[in-house]
MOPAC internal coordinates of N, CA, C and O (Angstrom, degrees):
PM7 1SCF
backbone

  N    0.0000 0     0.00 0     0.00 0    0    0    0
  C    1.4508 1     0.00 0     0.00 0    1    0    0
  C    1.5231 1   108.46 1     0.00 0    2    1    0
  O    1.2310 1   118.91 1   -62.76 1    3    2    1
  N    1.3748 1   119.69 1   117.24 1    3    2    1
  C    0.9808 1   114.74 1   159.32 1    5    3    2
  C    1.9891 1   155.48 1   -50.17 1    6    5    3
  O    1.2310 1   112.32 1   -49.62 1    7    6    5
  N    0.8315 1   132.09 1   130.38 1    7    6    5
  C    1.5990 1   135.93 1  -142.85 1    9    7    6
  C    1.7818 1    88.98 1   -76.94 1   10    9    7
  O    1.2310 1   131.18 1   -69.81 1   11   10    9
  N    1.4457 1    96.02 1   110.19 1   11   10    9
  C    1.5067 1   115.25 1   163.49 1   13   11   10
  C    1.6187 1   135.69 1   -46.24 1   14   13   11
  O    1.2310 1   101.13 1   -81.18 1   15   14   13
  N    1.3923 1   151.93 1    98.82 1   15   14   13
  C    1.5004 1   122.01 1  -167.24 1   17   15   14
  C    1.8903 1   112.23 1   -35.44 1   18   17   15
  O    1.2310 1   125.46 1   162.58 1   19   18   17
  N    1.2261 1   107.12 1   -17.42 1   19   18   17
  C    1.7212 1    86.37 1  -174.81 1   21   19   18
  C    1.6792 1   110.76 1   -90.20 1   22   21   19
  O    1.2310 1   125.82 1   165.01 1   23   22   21
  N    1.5834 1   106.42 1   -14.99 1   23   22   21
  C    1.5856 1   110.90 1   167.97 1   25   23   22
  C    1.5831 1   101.89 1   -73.73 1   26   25   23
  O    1.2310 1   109.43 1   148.50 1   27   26   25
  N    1.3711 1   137.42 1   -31.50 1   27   26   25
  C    1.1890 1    88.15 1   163.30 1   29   27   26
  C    1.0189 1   134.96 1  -130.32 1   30   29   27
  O    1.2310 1   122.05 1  -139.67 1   31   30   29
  N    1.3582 1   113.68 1    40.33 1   31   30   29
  C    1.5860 1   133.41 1   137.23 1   33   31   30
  C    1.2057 1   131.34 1   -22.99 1   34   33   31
  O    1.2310 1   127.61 1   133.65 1   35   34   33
  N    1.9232 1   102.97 1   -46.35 1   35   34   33
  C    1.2857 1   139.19 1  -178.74 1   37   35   34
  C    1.1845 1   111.59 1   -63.18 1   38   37   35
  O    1.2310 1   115.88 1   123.67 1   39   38   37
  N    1.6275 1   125.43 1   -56.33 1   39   38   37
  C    1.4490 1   136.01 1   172.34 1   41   39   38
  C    1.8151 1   108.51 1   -50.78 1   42   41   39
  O    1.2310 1   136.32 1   -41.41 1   43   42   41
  N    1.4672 1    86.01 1   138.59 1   43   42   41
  C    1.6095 1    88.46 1  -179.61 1   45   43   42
  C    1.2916 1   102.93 1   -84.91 1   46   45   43
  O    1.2310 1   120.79 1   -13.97 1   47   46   45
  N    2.0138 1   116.09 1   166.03 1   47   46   45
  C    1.3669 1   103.32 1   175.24 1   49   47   46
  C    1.9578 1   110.90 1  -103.76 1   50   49   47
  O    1.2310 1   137.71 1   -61.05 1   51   50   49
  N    1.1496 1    83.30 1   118.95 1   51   50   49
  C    1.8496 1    71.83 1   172.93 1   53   51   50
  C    1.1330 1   136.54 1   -89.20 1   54   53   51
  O    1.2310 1   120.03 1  -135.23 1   55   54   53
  N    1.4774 1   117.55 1    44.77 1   55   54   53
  C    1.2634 1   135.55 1   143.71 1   57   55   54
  C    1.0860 1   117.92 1   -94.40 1   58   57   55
  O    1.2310 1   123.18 1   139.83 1   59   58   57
  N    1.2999 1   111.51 1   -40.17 1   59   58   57
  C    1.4077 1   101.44 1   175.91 1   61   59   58
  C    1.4154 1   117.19 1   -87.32 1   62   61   59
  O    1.2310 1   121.67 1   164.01 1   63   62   61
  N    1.6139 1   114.41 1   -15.99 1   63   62   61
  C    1.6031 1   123.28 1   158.24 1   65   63   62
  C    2.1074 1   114.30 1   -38.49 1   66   65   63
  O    1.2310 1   134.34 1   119.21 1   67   66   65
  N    1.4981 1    89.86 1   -60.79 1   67   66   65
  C    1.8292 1   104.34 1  -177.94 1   69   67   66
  C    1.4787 1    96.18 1   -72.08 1   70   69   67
  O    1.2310 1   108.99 1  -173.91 1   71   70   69
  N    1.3725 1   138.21 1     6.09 1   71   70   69
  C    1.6831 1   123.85 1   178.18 1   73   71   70
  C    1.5422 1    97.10 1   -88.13 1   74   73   71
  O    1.2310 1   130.58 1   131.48 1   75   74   73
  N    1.2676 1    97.19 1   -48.52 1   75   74   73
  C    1.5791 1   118.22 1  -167.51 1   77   75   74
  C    1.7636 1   111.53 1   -55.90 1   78   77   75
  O    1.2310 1   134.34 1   130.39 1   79   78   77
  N    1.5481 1    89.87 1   -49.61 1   79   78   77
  C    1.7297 1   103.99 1   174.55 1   81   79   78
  C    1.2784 1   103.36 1   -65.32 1   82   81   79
  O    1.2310 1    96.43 1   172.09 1   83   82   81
  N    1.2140 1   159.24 1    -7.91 1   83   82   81
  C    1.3533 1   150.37 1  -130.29 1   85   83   82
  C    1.2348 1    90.99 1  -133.36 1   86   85   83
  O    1.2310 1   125.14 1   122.80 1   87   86   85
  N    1.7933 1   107.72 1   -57.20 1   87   86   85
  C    1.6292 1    94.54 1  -174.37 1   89   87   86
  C    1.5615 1   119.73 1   -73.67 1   90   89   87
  O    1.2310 1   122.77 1  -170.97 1   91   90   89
  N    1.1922 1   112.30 1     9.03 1   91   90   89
  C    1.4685 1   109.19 1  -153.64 1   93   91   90
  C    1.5108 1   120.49 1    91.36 1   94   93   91
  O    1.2310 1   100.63 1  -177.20 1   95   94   93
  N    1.2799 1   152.76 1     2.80 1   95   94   93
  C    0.7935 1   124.96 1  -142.56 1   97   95   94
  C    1.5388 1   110.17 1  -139.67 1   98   97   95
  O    1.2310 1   132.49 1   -97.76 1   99   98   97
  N    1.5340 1    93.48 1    82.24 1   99   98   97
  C    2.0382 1   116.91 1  -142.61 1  101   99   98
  C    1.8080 1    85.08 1   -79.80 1  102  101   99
  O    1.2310 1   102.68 1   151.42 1  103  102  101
  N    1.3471 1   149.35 1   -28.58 1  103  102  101
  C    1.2008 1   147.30 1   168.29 1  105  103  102
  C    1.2935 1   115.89 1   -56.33 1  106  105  103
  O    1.2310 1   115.98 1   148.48 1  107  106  105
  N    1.1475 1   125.24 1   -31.52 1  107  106  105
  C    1.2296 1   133.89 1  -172.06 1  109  107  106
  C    1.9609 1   104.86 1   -86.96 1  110  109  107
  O    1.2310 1   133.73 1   111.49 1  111  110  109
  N    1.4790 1    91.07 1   -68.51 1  111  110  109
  C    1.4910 1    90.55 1   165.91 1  113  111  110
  C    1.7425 1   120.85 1   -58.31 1  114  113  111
  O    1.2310 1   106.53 1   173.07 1  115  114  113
  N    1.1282 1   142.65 1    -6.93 1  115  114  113
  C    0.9920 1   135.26 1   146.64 1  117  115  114
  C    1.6787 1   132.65 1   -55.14 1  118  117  115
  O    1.2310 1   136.19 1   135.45 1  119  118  117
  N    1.3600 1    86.27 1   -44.55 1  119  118  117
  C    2.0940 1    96.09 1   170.73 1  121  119  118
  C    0.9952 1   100.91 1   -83.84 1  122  121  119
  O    1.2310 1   110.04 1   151.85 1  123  122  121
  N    1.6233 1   136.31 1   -28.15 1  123  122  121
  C    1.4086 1    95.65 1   167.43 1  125  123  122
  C    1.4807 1   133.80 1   -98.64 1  126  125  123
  O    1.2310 1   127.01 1  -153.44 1  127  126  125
  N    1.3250 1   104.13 1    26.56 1  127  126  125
  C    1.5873 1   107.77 1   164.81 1  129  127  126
  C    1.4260 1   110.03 1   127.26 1  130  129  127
  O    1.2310 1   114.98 1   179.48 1  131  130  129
  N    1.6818 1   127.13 1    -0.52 1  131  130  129
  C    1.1036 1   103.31 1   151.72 1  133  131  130
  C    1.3038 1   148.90 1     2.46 1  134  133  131
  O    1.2310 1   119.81 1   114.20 1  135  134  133
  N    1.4102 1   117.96 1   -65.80 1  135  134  133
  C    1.0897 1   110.01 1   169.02 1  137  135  134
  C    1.6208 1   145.35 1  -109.46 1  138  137  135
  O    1.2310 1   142.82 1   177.47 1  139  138  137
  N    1.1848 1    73.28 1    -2.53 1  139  138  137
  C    1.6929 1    97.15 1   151.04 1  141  139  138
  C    1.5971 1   123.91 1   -67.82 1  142  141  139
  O    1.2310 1   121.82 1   156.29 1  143  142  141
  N    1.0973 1   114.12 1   -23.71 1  143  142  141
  C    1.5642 1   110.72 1   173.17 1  145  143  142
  C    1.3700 1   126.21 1   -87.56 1  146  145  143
  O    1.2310 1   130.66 1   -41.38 1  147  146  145
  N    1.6942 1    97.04 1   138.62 1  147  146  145
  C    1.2059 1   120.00 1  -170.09 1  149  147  146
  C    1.5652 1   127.72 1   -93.98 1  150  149  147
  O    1.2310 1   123.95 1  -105.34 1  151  150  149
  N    1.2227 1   110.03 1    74.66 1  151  150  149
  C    1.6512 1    99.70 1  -178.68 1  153  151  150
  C    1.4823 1   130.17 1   -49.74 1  154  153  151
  O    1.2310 1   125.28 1   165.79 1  155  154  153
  N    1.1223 1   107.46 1   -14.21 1  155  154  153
  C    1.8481 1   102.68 1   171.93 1  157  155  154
  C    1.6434 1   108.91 1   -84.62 1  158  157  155
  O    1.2310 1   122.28 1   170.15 1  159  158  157
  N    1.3769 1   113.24 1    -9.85 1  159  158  157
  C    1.1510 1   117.82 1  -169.02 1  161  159  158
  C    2.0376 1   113.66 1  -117.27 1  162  161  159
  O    1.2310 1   123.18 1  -167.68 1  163  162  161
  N    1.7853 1   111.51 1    12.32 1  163  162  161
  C    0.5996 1   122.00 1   134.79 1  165  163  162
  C    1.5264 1   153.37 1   -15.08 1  166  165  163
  O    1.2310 1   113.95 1   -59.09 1  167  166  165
  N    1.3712 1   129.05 1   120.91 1  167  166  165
  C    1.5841 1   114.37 1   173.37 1  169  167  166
  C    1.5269 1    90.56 1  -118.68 1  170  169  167
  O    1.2310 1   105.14 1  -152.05 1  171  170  169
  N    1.4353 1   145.11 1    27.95 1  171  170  169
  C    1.4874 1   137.09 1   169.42 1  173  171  170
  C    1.1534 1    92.57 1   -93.45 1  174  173  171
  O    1.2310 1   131.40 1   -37.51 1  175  174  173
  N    1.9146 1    95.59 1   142.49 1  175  174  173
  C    1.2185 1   135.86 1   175.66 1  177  175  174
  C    1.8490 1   108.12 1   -77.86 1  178  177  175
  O    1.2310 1   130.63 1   162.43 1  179  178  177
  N    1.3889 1    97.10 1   -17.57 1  179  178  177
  C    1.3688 1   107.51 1  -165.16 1  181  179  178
  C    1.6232 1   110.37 1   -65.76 1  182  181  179
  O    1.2310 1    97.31 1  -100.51 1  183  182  181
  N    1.2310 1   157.95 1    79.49 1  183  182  181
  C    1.4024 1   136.23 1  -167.60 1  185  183  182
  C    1.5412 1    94.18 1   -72.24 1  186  185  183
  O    1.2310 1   109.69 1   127.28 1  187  186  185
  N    1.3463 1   136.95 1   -52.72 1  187  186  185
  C    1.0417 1   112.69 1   179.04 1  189  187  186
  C    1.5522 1   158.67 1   -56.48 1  190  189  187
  O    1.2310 1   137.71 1   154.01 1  191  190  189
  N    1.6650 1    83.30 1   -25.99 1  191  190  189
  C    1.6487 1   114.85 1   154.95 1  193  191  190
  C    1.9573 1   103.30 1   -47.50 1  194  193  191
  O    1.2310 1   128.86 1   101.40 1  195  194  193
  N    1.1810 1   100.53 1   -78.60 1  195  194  193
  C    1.0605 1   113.08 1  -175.57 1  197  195  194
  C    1.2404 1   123.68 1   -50.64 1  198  197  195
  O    1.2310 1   124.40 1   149.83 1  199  198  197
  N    0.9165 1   109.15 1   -30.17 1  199  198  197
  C    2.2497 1   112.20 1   165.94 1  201  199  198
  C    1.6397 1   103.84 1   -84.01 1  202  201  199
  O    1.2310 1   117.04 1   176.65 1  203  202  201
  N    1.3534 1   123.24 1    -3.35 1  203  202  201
  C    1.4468 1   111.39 1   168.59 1  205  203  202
  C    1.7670 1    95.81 1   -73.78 1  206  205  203
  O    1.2310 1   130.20 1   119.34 1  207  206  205
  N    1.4268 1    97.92 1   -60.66 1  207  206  205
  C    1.5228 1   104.60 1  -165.36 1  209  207  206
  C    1.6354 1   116.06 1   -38.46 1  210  209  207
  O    1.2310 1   136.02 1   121.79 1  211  210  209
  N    1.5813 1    86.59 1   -58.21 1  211  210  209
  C    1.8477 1    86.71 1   173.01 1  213  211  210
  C    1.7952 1   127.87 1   -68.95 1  214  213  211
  O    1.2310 1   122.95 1   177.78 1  215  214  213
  N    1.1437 1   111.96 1    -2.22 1  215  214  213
  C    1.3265 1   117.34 1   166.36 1  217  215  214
  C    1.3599 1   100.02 1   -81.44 1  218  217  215
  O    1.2310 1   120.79 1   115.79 1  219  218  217
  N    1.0532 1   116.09 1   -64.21 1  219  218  217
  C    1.8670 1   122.66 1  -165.24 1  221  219  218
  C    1.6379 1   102.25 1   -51.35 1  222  221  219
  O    1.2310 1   121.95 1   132.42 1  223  222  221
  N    1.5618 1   113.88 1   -47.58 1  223  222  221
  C    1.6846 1   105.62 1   172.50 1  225  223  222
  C    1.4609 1   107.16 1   -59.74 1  226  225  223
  O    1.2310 1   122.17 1   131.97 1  227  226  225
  N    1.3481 1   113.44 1   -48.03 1  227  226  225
  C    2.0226 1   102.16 1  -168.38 1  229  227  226
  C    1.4227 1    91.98 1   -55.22 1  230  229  227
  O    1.2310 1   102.51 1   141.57 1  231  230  229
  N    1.6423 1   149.64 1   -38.43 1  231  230  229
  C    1.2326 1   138.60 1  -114.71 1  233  231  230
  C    2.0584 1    95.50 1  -115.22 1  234  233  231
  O    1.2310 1   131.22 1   157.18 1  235  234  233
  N    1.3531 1    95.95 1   -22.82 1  235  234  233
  C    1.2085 1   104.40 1   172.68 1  237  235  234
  C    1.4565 1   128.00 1   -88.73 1  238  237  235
  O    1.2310 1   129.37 1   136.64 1  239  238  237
  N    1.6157 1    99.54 1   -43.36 1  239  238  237
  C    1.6357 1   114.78 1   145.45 1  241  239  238
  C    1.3275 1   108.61 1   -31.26 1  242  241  239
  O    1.2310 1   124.75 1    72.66 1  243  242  241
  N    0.8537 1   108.48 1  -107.34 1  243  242  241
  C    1.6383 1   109.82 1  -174.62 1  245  243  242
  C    1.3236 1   132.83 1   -41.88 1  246  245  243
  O    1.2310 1   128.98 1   177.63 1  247  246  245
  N    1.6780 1   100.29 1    -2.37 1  247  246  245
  C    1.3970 1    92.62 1   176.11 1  249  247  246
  C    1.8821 1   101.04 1  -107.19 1  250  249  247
  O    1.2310 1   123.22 1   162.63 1  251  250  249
  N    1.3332 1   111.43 1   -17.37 1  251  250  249
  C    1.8814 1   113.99 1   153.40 1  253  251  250
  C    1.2655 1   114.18 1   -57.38 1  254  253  251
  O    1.2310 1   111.31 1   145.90 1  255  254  253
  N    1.0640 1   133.97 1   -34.10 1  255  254  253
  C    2.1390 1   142.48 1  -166.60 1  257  255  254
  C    1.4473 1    97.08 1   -97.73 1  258  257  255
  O    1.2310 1   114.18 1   174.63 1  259  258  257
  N    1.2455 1   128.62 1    -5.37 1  259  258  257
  C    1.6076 1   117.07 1   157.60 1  261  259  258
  C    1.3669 1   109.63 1  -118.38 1  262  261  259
  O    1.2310 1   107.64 1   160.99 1  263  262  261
  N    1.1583 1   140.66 1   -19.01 1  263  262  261
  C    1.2664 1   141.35 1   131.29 1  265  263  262
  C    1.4184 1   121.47 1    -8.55 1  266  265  263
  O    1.2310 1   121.45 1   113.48 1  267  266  265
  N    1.6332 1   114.83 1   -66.52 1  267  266  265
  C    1.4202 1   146.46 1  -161.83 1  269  267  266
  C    1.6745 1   102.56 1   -76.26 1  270  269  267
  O    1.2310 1   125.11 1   144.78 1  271  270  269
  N    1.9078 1   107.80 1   -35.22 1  271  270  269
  C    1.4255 1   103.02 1  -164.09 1  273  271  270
  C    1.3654 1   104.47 1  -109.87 1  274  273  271
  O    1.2310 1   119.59 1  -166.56 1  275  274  273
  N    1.6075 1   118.39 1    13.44 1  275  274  273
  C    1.2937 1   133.53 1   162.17 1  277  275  274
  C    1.7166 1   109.57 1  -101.88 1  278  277  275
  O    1.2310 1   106.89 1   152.55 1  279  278  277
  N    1.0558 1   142.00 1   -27.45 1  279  278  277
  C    1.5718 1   152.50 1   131.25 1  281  279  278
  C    1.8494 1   103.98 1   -28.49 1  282  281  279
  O    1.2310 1   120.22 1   119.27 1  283  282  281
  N    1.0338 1   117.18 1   -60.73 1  283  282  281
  C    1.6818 1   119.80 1  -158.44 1  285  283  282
  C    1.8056 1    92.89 1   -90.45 1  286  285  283
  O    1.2310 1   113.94 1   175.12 1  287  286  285
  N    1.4230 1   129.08 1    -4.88 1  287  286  285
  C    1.1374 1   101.94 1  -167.16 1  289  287  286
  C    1.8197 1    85.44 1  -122.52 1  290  289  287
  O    1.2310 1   115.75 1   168.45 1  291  290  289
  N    1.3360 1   125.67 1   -11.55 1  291  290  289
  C    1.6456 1   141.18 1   148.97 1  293  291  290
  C    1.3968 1    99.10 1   -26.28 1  294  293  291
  O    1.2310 1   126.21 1   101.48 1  295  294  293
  N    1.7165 1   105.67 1   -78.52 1  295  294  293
  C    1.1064 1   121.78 1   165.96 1  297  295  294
  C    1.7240 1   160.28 1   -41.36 1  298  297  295
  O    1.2310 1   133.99 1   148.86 1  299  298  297
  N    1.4003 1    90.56 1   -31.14 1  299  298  297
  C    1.5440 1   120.18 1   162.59 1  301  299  298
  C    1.4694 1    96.05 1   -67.16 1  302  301  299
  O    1.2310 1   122.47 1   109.86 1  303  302  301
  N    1.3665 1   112.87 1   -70.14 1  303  302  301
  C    1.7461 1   112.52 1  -153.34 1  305  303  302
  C    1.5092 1   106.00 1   -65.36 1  306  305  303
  O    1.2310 1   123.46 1   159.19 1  307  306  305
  N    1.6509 1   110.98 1   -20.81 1  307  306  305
  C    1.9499 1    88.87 1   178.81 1  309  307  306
  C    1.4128 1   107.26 1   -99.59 1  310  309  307
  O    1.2310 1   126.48 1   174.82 1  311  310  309
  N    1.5792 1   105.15 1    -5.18 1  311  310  309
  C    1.4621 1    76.18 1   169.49 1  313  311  310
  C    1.8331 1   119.24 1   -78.38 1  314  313  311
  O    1.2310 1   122.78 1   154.27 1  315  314  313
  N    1.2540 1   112.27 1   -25.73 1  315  314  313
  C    1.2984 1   130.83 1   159.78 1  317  315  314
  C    1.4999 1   111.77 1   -23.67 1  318  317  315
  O    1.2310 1   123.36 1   109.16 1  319  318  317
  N    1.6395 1   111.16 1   -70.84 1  319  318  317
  C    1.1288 1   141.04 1   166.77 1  321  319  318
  C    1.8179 1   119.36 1   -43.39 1  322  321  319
  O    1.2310 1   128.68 1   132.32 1  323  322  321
  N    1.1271 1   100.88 1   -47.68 1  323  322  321
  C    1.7186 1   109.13 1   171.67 1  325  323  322
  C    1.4915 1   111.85 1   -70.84 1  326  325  323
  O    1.2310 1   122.74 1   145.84 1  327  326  325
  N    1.4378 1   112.36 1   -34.16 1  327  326  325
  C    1.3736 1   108.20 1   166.67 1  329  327  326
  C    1.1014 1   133.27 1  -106.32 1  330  329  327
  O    1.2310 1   110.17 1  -155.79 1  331  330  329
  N    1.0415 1   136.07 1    24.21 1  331  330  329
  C    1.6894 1   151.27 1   135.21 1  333  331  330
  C    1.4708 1    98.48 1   -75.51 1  334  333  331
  O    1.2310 1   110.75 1   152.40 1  335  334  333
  N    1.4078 1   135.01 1   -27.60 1  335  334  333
  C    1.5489 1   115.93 1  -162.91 1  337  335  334
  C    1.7889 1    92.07 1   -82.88 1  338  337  335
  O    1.2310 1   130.36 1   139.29 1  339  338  337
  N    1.4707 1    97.62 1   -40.71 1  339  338  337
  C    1.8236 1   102.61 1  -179.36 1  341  339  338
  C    1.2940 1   113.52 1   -29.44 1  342  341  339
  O    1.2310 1   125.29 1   124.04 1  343  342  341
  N    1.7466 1   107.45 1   -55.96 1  343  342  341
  C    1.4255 1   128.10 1  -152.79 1  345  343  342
  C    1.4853 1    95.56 1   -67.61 1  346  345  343
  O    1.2310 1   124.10 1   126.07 1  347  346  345
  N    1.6652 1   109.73 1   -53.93 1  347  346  345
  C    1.6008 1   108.31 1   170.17 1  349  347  346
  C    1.4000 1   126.51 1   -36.56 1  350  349  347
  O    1.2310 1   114.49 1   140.29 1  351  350  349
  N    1.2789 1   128.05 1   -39.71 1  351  350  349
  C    1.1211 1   139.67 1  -156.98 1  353  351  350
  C    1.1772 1   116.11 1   -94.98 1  354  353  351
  O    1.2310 1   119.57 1   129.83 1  355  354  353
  N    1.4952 1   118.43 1   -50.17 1  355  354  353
  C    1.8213 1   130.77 1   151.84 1  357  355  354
  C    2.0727 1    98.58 1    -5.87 1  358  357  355
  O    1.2310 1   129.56 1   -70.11 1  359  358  357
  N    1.5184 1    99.17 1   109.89 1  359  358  357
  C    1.3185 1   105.30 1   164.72 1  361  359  358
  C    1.7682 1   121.38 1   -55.87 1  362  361  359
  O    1.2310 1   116.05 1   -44.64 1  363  362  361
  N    1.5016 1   125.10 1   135.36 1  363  362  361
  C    1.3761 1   121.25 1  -149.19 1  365  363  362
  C    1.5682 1   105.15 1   -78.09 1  366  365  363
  O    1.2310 1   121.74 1  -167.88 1  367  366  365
  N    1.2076 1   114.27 1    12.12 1  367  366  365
  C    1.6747 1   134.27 1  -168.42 1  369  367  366
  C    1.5927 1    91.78 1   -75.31 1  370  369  367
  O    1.2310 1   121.87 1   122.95 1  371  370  369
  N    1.2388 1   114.02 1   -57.05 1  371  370  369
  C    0.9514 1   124.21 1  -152.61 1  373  371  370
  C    2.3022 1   109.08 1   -93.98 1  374  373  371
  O    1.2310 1   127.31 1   160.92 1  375  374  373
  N    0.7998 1   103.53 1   -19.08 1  375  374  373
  C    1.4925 1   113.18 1   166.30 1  377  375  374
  C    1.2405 1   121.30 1   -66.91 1  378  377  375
  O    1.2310 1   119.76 1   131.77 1  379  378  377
  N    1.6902 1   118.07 1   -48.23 1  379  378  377
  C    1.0575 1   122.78 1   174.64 1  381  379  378
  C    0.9561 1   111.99 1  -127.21 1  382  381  379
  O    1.2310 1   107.67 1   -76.92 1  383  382  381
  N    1.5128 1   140.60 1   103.08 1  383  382  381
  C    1.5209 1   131.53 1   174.68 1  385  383  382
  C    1.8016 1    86.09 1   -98.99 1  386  385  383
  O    1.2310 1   129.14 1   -19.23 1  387  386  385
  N    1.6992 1    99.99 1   160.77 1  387  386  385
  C    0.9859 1   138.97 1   136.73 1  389  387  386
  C    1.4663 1   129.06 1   -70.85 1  390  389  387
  O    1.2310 1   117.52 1   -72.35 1  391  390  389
  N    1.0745 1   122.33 1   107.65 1  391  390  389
  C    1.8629 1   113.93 1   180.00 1  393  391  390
  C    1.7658 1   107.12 1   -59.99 1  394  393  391
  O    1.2310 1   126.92 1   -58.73 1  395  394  393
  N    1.3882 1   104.29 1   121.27 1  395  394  393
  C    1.7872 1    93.20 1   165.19 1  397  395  394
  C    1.3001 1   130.90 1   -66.54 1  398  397  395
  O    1.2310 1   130.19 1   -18.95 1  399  398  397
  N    1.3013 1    97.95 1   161.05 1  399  398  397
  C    1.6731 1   104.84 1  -175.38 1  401  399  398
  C    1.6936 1   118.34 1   -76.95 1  402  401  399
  O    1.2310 1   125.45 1   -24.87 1  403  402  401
  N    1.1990 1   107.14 1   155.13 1  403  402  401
  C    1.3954 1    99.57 1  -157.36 1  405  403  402
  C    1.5783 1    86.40 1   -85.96 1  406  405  403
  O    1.2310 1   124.76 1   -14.30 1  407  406  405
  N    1.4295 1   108.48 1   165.70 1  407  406  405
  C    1.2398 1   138.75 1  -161.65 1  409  407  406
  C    1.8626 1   108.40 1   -54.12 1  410  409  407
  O    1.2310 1   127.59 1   144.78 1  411  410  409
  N    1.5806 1   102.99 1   -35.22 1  411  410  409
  C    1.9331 1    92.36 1  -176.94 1  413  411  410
  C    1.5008 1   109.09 1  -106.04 1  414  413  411
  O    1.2310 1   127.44 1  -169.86 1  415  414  413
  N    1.7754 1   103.28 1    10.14 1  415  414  413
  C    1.2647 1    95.15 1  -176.81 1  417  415  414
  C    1.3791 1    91.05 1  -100.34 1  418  417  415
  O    1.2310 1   112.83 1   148.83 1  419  418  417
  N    1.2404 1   131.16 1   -31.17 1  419  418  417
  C    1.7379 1   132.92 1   175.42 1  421  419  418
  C    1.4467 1   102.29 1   -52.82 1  422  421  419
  O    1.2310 1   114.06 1   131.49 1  423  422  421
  N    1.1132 1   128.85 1   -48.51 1  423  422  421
  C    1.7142 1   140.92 1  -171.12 1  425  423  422
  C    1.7089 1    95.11 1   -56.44 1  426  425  423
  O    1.2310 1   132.76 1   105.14 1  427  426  425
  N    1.4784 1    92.96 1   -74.86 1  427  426  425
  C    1.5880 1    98.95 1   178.76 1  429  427  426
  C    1.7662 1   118.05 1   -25.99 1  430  429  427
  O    1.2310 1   121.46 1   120.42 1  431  430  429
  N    1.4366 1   114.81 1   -59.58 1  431  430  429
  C    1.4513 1   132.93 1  -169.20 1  433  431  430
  C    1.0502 1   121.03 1   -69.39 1  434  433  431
  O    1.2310 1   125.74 1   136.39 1  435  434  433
  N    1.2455 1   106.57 1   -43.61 1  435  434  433
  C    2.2562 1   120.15 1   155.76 1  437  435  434
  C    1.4111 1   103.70 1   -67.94 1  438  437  435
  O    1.2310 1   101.89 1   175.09 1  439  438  437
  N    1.1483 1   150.68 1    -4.91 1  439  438  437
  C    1.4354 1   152.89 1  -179.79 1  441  439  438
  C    1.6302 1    92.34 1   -93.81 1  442  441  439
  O    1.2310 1   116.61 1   121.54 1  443  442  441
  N    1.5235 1   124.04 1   -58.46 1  443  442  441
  C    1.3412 1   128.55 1  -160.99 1  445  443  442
  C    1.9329 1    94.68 1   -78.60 1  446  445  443
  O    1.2310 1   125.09 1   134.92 1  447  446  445
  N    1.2951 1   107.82 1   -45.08 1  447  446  445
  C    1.5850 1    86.79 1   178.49 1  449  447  446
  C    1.6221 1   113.94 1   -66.88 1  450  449  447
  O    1.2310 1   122.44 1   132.59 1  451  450  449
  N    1.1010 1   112.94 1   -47.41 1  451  450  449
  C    1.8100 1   104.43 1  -176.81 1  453  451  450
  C    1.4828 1   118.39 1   -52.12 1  454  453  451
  O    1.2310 1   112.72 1   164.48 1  455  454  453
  N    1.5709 1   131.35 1   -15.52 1  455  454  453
  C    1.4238 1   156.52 1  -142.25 1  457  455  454
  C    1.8591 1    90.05 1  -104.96 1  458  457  455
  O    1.2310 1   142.28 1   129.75 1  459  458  457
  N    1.6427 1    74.35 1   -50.25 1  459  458  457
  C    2.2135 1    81.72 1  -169.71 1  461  459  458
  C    1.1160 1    94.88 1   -96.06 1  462  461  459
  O    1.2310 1   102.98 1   161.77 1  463  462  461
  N    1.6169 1   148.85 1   -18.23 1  463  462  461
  C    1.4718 1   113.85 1   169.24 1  465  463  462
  C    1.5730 1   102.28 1   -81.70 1  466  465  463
  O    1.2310 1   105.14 1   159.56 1  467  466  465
  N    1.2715 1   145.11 1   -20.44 1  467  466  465
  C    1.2900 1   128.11 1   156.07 1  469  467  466
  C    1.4904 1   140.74 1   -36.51 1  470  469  467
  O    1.2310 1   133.30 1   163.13 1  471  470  469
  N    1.3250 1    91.91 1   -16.87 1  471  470  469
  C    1.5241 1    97.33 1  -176.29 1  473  471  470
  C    1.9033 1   118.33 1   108.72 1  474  473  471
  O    1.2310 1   132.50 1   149.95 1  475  474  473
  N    1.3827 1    93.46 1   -30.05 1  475  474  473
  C    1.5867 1   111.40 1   170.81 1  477  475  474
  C    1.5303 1    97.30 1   133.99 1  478  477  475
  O    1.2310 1   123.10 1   158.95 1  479  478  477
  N    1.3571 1   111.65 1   -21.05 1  479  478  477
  C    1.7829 1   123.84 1  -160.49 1  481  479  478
  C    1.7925 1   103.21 1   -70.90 1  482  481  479
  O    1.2310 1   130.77 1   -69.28 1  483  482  481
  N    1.8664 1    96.82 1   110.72 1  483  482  481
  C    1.5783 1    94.30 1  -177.22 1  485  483  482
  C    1.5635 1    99.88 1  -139.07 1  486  485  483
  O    1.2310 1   120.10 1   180.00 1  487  486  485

C-alpha cells in the first residue's frame, strides 16, 4: 500500500529535528517528533544528521529512566519514612503490655498490700 500524504505528515522531519537540536531547543524538538523518529526508517543522506537525532533520543531516554527511578525511590524512602513515624507514634500501651494477673492472684496481692499498709495489724 502506498504511503498516504497524512502518513507522512506523521514522519518527523530531521532537518528540522537537527535545527531544533542545534539551537538548543530539545522542547520544541520533542513536539515535533523527537521521539517518534525512526532512523532505520529514514530517507536522509545525512548520517550525521541522523546520529545527532539518535544520540539526542538515547540522551533523553535515559535521562526519562532516571527521572522515573528517582520518582520510585522518592517514593520508597517516605513511605519508609511514614512508617517508622507510625511506629514512633503507636501509644507505648500497646508496644509493651504486661499480661494481667489472673483474678485470685490480683485478690491475693490487694489482700497483701492492704495487710502491709496497715502496719501488719489484722
Amino acid at each position: 500500500m502506498p504511503a498516504t500524504p497524512a502518513d507522512a505528515s506523521d514522519t518527523p522531519d530531521p532537518l528540522r529535528l537537527i535545527a531544533m537540536l542545534r539551537d538548543g531547543d530539545l522542547d520544541a524538538a520533542i513536539e515535533a517528533g523527537l521521539m517518534r523518529f525512526d532512523a532505520s526508517g529514514s530517507m536522509s543522506d545525512d548520517s550525521d544528521a541522523i546520529a545527532t537525532i539518535v544520540s539526542a533520543q538515547r540522551q533523553l531516554q535515559e535521562a526519562w529512566e532516571a527521572r522515573e527511578r528517582h520518582r520510585a525511590r522518592a517514593a520508597r524512602l517516605q513511605r519508609i519514612a511514614s512508617e517508622r513515624a507510625a511506629k514512633r507514634t503507636q501509644p507505648a500501651s500497646t508496644t509493651s503490655t504486661k499480661p494481667s494477673l489472673p483474678a485470685a492472684a490480683a485478690s491475693a496481692l490487694a489482700r497483701a498490700l492492704a495487710k502491709a499498709s496497715d502496719g501488719g495489724k489484722a
